[in-house]
C-alpha positions in Angstrom: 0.0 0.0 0.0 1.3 3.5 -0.9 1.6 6.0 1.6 -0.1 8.3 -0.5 -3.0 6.0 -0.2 -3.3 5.9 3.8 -6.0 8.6 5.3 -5.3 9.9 8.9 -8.6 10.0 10.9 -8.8 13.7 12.1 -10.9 15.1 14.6 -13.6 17.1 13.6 -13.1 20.2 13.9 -15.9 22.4 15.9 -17.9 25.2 13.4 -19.3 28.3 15.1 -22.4 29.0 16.2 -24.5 31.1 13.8 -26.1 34.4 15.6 -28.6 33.5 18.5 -31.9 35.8 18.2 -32.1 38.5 20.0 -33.7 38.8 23.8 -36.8 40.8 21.7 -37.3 38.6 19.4 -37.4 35.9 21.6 -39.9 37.7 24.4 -42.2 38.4 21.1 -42.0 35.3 19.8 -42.7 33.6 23.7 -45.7 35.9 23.7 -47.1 34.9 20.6 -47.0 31.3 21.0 -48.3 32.0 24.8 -51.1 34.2 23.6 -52.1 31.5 20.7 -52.4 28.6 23.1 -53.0 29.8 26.6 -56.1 28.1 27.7 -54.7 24.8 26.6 -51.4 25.7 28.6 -52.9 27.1 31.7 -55.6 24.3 31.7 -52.3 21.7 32.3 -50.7 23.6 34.8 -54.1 24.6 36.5 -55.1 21.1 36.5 -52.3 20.2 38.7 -52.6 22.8 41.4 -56.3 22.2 41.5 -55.1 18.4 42.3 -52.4 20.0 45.1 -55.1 21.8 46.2 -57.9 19.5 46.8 -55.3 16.9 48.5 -53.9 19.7 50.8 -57.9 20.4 52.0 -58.1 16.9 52.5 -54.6 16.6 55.0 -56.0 19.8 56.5 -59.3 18.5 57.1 -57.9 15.2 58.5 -56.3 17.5 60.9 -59.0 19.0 62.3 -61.2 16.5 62.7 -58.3 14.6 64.8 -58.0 11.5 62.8 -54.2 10.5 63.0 -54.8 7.5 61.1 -56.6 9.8 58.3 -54.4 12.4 58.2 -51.4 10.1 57.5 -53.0 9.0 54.6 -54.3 12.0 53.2 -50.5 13.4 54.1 -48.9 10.3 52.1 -51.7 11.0 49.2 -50.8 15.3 49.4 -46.9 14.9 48.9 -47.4 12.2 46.1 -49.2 14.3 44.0 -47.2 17.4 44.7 -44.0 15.1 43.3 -45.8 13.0 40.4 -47.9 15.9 39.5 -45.4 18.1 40.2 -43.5 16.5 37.8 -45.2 15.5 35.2 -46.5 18.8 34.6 -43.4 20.0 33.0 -43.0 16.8 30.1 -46.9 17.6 29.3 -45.8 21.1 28.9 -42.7 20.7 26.9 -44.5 18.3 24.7 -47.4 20.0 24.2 -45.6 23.5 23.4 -43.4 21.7 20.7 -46.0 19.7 19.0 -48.1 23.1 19.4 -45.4 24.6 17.1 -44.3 21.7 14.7 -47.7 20.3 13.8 -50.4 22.2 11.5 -53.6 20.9 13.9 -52.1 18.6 16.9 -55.2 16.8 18.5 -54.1 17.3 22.2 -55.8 16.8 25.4 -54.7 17.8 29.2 -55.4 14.0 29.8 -53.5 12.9 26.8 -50.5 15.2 27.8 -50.4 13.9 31.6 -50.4 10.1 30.4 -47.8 11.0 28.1 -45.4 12.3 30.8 -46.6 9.4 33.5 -45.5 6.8 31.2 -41.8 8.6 31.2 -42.2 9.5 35.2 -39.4 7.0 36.2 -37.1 7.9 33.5 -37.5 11.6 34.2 -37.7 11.4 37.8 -33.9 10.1 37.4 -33.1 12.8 35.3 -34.5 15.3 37.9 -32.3 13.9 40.9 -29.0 13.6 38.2 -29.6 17.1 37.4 -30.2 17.8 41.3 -27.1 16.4 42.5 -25.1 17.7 39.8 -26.4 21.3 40.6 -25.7 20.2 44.7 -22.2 19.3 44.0 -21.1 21.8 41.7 -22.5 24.8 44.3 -20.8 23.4 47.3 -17.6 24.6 45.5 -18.6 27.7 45.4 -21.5 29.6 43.6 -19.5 30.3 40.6 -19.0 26.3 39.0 -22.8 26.0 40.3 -24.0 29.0 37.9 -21.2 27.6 35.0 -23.4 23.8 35.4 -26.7 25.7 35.6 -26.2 27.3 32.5 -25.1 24.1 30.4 -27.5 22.0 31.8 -30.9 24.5 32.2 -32.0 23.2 28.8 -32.0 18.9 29.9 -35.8 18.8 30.3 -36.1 19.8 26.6 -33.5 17.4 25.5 -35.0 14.1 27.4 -38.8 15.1 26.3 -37.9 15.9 22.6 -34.8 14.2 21.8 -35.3 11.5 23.9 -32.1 11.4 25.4 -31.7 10.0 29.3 -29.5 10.6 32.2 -26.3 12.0 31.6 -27.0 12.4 27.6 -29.7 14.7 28.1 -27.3 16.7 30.2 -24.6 16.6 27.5 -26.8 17.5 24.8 -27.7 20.9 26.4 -24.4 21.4 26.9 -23.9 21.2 23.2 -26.5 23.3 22.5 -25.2 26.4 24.7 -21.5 25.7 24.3 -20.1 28.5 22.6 -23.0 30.8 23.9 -23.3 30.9 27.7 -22.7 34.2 28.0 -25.5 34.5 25.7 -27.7 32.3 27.5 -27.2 33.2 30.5 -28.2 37.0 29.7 -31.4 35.8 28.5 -32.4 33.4 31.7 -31.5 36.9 34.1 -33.7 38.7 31.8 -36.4 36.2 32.1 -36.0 36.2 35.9 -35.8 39.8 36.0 -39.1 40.6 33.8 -40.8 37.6 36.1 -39.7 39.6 38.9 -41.4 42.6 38.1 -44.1 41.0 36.6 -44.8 39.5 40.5 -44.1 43.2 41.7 -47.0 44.6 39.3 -49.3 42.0 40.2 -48.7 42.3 44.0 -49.6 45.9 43.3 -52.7 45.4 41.6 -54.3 42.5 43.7 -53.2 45.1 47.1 -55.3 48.0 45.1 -57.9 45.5 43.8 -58.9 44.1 47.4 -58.7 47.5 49.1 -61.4 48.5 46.7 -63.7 45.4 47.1 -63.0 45.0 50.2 -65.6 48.4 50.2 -67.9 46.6 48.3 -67.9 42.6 49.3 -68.1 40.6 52.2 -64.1 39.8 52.9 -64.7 36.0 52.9 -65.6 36.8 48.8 -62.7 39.3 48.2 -60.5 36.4 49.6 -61.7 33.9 47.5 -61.6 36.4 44.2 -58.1 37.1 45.4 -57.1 33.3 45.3 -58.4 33.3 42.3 -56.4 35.9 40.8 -53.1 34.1 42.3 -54.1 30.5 41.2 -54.7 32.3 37.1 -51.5 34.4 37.8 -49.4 31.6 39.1 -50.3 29.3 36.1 -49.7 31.3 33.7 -46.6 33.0 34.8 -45.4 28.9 34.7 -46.5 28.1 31.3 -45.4 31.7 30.1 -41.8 30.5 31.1 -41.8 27.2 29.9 -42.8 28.6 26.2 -39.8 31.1 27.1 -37.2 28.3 27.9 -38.4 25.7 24.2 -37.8 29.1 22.1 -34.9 29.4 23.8 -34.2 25.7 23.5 -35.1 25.7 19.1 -33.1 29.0 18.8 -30.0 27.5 20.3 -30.3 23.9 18.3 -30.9 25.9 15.1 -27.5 27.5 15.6 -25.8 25.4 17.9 -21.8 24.7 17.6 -21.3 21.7 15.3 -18.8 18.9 16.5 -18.8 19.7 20.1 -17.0 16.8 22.1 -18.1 15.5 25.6 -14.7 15.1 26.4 -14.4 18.1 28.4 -17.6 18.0 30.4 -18.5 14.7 31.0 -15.7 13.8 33.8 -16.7 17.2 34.9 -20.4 15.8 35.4 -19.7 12.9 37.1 -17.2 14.6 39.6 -20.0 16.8 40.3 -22.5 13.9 40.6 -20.5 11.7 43.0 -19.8 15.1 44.7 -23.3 15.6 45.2 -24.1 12.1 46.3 -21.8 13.2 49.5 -23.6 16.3 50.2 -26.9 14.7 49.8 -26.0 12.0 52.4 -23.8 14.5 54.6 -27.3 16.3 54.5 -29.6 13.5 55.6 -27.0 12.5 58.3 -27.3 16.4 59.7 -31.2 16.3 59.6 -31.6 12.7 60.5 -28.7 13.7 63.9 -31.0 16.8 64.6 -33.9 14.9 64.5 -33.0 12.4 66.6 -31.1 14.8 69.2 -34.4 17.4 69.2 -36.7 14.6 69.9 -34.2 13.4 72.9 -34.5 16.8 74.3 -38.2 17.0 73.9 -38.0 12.9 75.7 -36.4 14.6 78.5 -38.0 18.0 78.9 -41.2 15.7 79.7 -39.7 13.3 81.8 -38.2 16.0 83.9 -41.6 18.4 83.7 -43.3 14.9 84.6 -41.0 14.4 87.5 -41.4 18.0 89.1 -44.7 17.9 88.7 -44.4 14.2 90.7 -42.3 15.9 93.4 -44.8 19.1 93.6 -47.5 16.7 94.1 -45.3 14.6 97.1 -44.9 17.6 98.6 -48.2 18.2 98.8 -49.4 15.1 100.0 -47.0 15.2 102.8 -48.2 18.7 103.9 -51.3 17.4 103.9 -50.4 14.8 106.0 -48.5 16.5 108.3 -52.0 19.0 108.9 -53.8 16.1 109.8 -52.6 16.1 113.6 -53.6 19.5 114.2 -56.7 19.2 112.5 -57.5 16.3 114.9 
């Protein structure tokens, strides 16, 4: 074989990112997708804080009633469907938004969507306590590497629901997608949280000068409930506002994402982080679990010593009483 005819396997070599759209565009373009399909979006988030809510009347109403047994059960019943509900919400979300902008006339249903994300619960509830434990050790080394991981991974949701990649893959594919523009990224999230922010300060406003003025008007037991009202509609749609918010973000960044970005580099990173965060999760539970125990030891003996003055009290005051009986006689 001639030398000339041998070919050297070369690396690829990364291409540049193309020009991300601008933070206007992509707040106009959020707005219009939101405003197209916000009764469909609202209805999935809604759905699962009515859920919350009804549970968390149930615990409550367990409670005053004085039924241990009950409220156990309705406790257990509360705190699973904050976590599977919880969860679920956001798959439904993400894969309703992107079929809601890739298909002409999607048939979609709130119960379609939320038996769509059930049957990936297990898978995504791994990715949730991967991206957890990646966040919790990467912080405890400082904020700074906690904000760098943040950044390449706030886009992993998107990646497991629509590109179907698991665990760490869904982690290293939204690194791919912002390499080369987390700067640019990360502008974009504090802009989100900032125009959140004073979206929450506007609102606080006008529900404090709305209930003032009906509050003149309406019984208060009405203008609470009116209020609640208000905050459950808010609430929801703030949360589906920010999920459209995060897929444009998430399309923008694929359709001009770096080509031939290597894992290389991040992946040990990942996993130094994970194992990391494994010891500050268990460190964690030890310190809870140690306080625990030693509050509930205090609490054993503040009630064995308030029982046993309360037993010396009442000695005492049998033996004065039988020392009074001589004179009484």
């Amino acid at each position: 074989m001639n030398p000339q005819d041998q070919t050297t396997a070369t690396a690829p070599v990364p291409v540049a990112p193309s020009r991300l759209i601008r933070p206007g565009e992509l707040f106009g373009s959020s707005w219009s997708l939101f405003k197209k399909n916000w009764k469909f979006l609202v209805g999935i988030t809604a759905t699962v804080f009515v859920c919350v809510g009804l549970t968390f009347l149930l615990f409550t109403g367990s409670i005053i009633i004085q039924s241990i047994p009950l409220a156990i059960i309705c406790g257990i019943l509360y705190f699973a469907t904050i976590i599977v509900l919880g969860l679920t919400c956001y798959a439904a979300l993400i894969n309703a938004i992107h079929r809601l902008s890739t298909e002409s006339n999607p048939a979609l249903t709130i119960f379609g969507q939320f038996k769509f994300s059930l049957s990936l619960f297990w898978p995504f509830f791994l990715l949730i306590i991967i991206v957890a434990l990646v966040t919790y050790g990467s912080i405890v080394l400082l904020v700074i590497p906690g904000i760098l991981v943040g950044v390449y991974t706030c886009l992993s949701l998107f990646t497991f629901v629509i590109d179907g990649k698991r665990g760490f893959g869904a982690l290293i594919e939204s690194y791919s997608l912002v390499k080369g523009r987390w700067w640019a990224t990360f502008g974009r999230l504090v802009l989100l949280a900032i125009v959140c922010a004073v979206a929450g300060i506007i609102y606080e406003i006008v529900m404090l000068i709305l209930a003032s003025v009906l509050g003149a008007m309406l019984p208060s037991v009405v203008v609470s409930i009116l209020v609640a009202l208000a905050v459950f509609v808010f609430e929801a749609g703030l949360v589906s506002y920010i999920m459209v918010y995060m897929y444009q973000l998430y399309t923008a960044l694929k359709k001009t994402r770096t080509v031939g970005v290597s894992d290389t580099v991040i992946r040990p990173w990942l996993i130094s982080f994970l194992i990391l965060g494994i010891f500050v999760f268990i460190a964690y539970a030890f310190f809870i679990a140690t306080s625990f125990v030693m509050g509930f030891g205090r609490g054993f003996d503040q009630i064995r010593q308030n029982a046993y003055r309360a037993q010396m009290m009442n000695n005492v005051q049998i033996m004065n009483t039988m020392s009074n009986l001589p004179q009484q006689q």
